[in-house]
DOMIDO-649452 format. One line per field, with one value per residue (C-alpha): residue in three letters; z, x, y. Coordinates in pm, whole numbers. Layout:
residues N
resn	ALA, ...
c3	Z, ...
c1	X, ...
c2	Y, ...
end
This chain:
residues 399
resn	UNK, UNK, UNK, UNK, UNK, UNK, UNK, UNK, UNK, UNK, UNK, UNK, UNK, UNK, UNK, UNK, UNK, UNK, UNK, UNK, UNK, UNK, UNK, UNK, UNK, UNK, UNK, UNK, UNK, UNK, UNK, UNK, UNK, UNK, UNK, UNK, UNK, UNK, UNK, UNK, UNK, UNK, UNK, UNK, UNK, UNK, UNK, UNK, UNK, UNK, UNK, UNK, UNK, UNK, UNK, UNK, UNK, UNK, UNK, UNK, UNK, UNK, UNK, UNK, UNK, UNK, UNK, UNK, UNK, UNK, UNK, UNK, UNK, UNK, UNK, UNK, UNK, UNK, UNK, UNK, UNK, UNK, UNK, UNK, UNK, UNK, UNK, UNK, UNK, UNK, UNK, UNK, UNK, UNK, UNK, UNK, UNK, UNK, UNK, UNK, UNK, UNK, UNK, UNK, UNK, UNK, UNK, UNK, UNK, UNK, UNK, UNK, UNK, UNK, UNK, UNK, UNK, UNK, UNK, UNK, UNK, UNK, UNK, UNK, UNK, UNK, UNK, UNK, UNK, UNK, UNK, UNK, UNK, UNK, UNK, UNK, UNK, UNK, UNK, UNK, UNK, UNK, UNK, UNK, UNK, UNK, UNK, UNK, UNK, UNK, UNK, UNK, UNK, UNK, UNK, UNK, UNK, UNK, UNK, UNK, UNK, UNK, UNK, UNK, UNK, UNK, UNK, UNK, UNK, UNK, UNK, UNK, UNK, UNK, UNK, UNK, UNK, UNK, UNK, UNK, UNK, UNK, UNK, UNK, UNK, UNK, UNK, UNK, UNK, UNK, UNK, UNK, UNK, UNK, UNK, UNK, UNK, UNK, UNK, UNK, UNK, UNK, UNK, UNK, UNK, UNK, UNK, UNK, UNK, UNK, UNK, UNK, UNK, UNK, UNK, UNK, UNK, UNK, UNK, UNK, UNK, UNK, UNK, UNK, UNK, UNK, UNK, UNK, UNK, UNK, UNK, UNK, UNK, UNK, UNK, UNK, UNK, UNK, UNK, UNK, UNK, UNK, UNK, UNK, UNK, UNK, UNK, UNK, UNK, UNK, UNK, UNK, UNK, UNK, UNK, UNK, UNK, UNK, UNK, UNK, UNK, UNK, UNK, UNK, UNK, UNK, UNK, UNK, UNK, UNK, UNK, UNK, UNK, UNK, UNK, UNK, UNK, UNK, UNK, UNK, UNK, UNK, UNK, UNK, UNK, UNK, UNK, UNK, UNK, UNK, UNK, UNK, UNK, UNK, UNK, UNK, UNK, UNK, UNK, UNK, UNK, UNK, UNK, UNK, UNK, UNK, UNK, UNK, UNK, UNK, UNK, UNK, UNK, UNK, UNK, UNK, UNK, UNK, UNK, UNK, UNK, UNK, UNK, UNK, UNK, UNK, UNK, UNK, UNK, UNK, UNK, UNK, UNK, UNK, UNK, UNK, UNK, UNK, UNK, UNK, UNK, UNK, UNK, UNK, UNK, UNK, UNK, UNK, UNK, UNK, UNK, UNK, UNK, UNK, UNK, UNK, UNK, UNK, UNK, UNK, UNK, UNK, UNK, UNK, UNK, UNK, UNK, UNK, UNK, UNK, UNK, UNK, UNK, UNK, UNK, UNK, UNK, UNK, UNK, UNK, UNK, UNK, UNK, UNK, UNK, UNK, UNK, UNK, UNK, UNK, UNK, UNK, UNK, UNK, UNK, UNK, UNK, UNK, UNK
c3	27470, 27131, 27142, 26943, 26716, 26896, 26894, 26925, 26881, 26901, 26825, 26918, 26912, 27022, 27230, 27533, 27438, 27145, 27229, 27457, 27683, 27742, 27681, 27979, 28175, 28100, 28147, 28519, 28618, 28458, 28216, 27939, 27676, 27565, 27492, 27270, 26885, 26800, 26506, 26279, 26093, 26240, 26385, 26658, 26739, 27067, 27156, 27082, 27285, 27110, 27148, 26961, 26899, 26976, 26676, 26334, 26009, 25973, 26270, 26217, 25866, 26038, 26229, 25960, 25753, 25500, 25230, 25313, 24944, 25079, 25045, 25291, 25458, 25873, 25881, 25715, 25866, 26235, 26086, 25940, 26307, 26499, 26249, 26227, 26649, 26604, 26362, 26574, 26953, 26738, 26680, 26257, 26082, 25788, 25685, 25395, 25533, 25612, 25392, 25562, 25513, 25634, 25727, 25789, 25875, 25817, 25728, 25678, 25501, 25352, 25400, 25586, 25263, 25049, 25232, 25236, 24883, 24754, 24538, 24428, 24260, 23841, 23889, 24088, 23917, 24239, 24452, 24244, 24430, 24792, 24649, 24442, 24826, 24960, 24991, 25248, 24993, 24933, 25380, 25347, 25079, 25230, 25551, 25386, 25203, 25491, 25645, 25341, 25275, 24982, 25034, 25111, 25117, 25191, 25370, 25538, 25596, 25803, 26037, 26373, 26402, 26107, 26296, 26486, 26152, 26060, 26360, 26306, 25904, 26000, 26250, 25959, 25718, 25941, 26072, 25716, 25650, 25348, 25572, 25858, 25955, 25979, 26077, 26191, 26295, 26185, 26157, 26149, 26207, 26257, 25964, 25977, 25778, 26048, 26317, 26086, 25993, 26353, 26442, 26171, 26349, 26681, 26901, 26979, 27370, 27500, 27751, 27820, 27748, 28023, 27879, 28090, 28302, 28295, 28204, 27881, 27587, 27323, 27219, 27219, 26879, 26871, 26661, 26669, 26522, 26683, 26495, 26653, 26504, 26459, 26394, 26373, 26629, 26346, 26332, 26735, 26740, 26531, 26623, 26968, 27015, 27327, 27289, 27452, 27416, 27222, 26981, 27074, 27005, 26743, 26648, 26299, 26277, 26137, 26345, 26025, 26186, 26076, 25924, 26162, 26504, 26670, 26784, 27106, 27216, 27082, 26815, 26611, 26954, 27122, 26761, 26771, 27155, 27091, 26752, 26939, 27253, 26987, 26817, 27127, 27331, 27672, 27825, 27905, 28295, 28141, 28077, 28340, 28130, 27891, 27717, 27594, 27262, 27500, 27294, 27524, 27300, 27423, 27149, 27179, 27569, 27583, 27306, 27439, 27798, 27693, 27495, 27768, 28025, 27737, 27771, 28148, 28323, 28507, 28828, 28687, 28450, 28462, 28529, 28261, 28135, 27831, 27758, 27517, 27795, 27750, 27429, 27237, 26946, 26698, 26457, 26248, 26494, 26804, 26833, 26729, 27031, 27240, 27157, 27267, 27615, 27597, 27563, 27892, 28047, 28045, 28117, 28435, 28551, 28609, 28450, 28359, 28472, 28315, 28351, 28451, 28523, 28820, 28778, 28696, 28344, 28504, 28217, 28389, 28721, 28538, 28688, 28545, 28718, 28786, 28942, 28877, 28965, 28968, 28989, 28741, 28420, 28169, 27922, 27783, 27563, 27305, 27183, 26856, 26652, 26347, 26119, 25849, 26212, 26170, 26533, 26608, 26898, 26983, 27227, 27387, 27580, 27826, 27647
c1	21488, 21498, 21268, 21498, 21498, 21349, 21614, 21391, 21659, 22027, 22280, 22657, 22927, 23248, 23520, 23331, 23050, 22831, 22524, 22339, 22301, 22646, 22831, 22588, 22693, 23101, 23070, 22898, 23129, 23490, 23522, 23778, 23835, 24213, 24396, 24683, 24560, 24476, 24268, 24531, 24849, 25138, 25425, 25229, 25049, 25191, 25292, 25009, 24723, 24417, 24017, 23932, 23585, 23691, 23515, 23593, 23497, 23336, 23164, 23009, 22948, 22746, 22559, 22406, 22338, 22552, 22739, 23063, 23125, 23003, 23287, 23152, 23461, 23516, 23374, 23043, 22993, 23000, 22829, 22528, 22484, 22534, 22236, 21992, 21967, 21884, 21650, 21485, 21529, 21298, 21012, 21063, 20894, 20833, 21149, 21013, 20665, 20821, 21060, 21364, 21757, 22091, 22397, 22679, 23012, 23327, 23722, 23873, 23599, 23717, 24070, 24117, 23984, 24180, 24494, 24444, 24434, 24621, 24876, 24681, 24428, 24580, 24681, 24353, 24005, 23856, 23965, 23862, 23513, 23723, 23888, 23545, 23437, 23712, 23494, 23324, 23011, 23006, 23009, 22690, 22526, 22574, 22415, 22120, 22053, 22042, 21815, 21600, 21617, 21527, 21513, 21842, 22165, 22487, 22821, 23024, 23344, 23545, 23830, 23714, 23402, 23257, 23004, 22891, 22840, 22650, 22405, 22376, 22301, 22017, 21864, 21854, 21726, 21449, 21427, 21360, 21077, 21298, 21270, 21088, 21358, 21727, 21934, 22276, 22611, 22931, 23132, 23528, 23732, 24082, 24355, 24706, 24662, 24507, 24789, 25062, 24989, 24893, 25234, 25381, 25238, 25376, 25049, 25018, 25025, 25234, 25028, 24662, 24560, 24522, 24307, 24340, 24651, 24926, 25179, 24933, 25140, 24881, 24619, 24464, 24314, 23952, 23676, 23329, 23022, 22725, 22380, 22105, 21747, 21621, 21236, 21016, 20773, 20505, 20621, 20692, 20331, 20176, 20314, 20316, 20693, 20910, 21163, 21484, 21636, 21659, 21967, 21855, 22152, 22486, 22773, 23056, 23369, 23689, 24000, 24197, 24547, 24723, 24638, 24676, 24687, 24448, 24533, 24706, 24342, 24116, 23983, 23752, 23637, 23531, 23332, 23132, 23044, 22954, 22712, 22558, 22462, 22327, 22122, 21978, 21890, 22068, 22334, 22656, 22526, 22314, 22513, 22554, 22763, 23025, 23194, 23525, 23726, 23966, 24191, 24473, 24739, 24939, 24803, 24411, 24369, 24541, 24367, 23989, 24109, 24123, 23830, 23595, 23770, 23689, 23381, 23285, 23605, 23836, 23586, 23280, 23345, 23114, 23173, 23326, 23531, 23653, 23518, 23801, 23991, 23744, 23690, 24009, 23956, 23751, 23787, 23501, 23264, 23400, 23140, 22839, 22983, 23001, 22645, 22488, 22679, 22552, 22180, 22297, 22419, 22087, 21881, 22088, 22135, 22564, 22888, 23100, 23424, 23772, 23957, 24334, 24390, 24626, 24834, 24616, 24745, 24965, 24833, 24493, 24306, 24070, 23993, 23826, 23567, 23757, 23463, 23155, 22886, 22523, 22342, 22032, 22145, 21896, 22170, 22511, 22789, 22960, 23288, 23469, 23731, 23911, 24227, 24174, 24035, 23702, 23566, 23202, 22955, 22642, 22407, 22145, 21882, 21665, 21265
c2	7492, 7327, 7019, 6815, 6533, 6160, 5915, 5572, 5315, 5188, 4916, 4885, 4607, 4740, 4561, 4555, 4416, 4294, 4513, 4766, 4617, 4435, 4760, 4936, 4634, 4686, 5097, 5051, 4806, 4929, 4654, 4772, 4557, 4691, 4373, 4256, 4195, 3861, 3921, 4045, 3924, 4216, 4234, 4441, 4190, 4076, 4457, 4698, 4766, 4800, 4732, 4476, 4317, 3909, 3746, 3669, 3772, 3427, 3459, 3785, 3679, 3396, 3637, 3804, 3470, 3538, 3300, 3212, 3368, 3719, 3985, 4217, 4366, 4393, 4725, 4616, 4332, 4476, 4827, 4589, 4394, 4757, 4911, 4602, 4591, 4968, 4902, 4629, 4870, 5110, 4837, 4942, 4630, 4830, 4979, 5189, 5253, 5662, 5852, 5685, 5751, 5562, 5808, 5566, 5743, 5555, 5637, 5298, 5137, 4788, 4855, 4511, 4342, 4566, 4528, 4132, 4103, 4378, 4140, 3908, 4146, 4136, 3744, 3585, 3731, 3567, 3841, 4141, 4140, 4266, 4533, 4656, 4657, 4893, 5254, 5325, 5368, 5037, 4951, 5199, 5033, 4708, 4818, 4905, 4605, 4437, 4651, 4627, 5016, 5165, 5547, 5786, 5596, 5761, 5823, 6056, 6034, 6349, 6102, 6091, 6299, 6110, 5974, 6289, 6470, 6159, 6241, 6613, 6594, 6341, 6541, 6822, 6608, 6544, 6900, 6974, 6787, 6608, 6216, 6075, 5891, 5853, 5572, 5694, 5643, 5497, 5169, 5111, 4837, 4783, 4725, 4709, 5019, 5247, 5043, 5151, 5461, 5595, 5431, 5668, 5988, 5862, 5895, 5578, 5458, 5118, 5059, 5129, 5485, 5774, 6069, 6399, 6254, 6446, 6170, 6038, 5911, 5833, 5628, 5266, 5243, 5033, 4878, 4928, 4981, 5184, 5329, 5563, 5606, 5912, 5908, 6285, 6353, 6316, 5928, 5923, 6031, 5839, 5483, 5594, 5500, 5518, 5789, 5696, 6110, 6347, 6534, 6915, 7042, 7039, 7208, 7131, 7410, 7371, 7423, 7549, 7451, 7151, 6867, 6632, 6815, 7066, 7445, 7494, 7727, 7451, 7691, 7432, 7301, 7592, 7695, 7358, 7351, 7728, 7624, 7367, 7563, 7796, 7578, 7393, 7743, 7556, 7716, 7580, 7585, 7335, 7066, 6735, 6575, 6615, 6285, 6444, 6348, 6287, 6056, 6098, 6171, 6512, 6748, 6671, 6691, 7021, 7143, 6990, 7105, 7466, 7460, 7370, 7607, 7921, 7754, 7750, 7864, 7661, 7665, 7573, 7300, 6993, 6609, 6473, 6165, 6000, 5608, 5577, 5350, 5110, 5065, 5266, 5530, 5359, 5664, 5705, 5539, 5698, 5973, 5707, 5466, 5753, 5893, 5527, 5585, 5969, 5814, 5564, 5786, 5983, 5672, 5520, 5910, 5805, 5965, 5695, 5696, 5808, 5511, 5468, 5849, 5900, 6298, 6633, 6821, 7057, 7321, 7365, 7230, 7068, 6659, 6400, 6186, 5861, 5682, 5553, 5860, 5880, 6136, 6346, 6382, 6588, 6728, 6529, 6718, 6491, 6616, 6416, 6587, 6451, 6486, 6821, 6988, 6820, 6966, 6827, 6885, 6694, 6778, 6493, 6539, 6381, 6318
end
């Protein structure tokens, strides 16, 4: 097996819960977070589910010790808190002391800025400053100056398996000898935007979302931020550091069939689960684990279901569940959130649970876990897909 590439340090905030260790502490004990919005001026407000982290932009602002003059948007204010606990989880006091790179993955970037001040921008010069903040090059840039980073800075941004790409093209970069260290992951939060245009494709849920259940209607959309460290075993070595798993393995294919839905076989799927078993020398017997996509709209579970079954088979399929009931689709940052509860996962040896699921797909017998399970878990499969048939696979690992 593939040793794989030492992950030494995280940092989340999502809707259930402003760090590590809150979000263990939600996952163990069912805590979602899917509430009505309260953060955001729409008529949706009252109506639409969503996971939403309960602060302000002040108060995040605050957080980071910023001037109330700052115009860092949503998404890089909770990106810059989600990398600077990973930073700190990894013991780095020297940021630049290795050849050392941020990846941060978004798709909305400052759209809640933009969106804000839209009208005002040719009549108030004051406002100019938000919109300059709008692409997701500036969120990344802005993370790293408050890291302090002067090396590698850039962004990716491929709709919902942004962040998984983020994670494979650091663990290259480090495979390659060409940095030390990577810090990645990916940052989005929400917009009336992103509400109203996943209104506009008609996937969205009216009540909290059901991934795998026959009945599902859609999805809860959600906010977060999450950031990994990846460090090479030169610099694990060296400084002696803890390693908290590994990324052995990883997979990117393109489904090629529409732009916004996946193929009926799960084409771009299968391809990245296949690359990733590939490049990690496990088999799919391997596998504890898998945390599914499973967005719970109609399209992607079929599509995910029959994936894994060309995969394993319909008898021999292994525990798996979506977290997206407790925290929603946070899009660009999905597979990043979902890569910290991989690494738990790993840790606490327990399969988190697919929340709210109650009637088997009647296309397949395949059954989600729907409670809490523990049990030895050396290998977790991370599926995220996105829009353009973006299909991503991550492998992790225990040390």
């Amino acid at each position: 097996m593939n040793k794989g590439i030492a992950i030494t340090g995280m940092g989340i905030i999502s809707a259930i819960g402003n760090s590590v260790e809150e979000s263990l502490h939600a996952l163990l004990n069912s805590d979602k977070a899917i509430t009505t919005i309260s953060n955001i001026d729409t008529v949706h407000a009252a109506v639409m589910k969503v996971g939403e982290i309960k602060k302000t932009n002040s108060e995040l602002a605050s957080e980071l010790g910023l001037s109330p003059k700052n115009n860092f948007s949503r998404t890089a204010l909770i990106g810059a808190i989600a990398a600077k606990q990973a930073v700190e989880n990894a013991g780095i006091t020297s940021i630049n002391e290795y050849k050392t790179g941020l990846i941060s993955a978004s798709s909305v970037g400052g759209m809640d800025m933009t969106e804000k001040y839209y009208y005002e921008y040719f009549e108030n010069p004051e406002v100019v400053k938000y919109i300059s903040a709008h692409d997701g090059g500036d969120v990344a840039q802005k993370i790293a100056d408050e890291l302090g980073l002067k090396g590698l800075v850039t962004s990716i941004s491929t709709a919902c398996s942004s962040a998984a790409n983020s994670i494979m093209f650091g663990a290259r970069l480090i495979q390659s000898g060409k940095l030390d260290r990577v810090i990645v992951g990916g940052t989005d939060a929400l917009a009336k935007f992103t509400i109203n245009g996943f209104k506009t494709l008609m996937i969205l849920s009216d009540s909290y979302n059901t991934p795998f259940d026959n009945d599902r209607k859609g999805l809860n959309l959600g906010e977060a931020a999450a950031f990994l460290v990846l460090e090479s075993d030169a610099v694990v070595a060296k400084q002696n550091k803890k390693v908290l798993a590994r990324v052995t393995g990883f997979g990117n294919a393109n489904d090629a069939f529409h732009q916004t839905a996946s193929s009926e076989n799960g084409d771009g799927a299968f391809l990245a689960m296949e690359k990733a078993f590939q490049v990690s020398g496990l088999q799919p017997s391997d596998i504890d684990y898998i945390n599914v996509h499973g967005t719970a709209t109609p399209n992607n579970d079929l599509s995910e279901g029959r994936a894994i079954i060309r995969i394993y088979g319909e008898k021999n399929v292994p525990d798996f569940s979506s977290t997206k009931p407790f925290t929603g689709h946070t899009l660009a940052a999905a597979a990043a959130i979902e890569a910290v509860f991989s690494v738990l996962a790993i840790q606490n040896g327990v399969v988190f649970p697919n929340l709210n699921f109650t009637t088997p797909m009647s296309e397949f017998d395949m059954v989600p876990e729907t409670t809490i399970k523990y049990k030895n878990i050396d290998h977790v499969l991370s599926n995220s897909f996105g829009f353009g048939g973006n299909c991503s696979t991550v492998i992790f690992s225990k040390n």
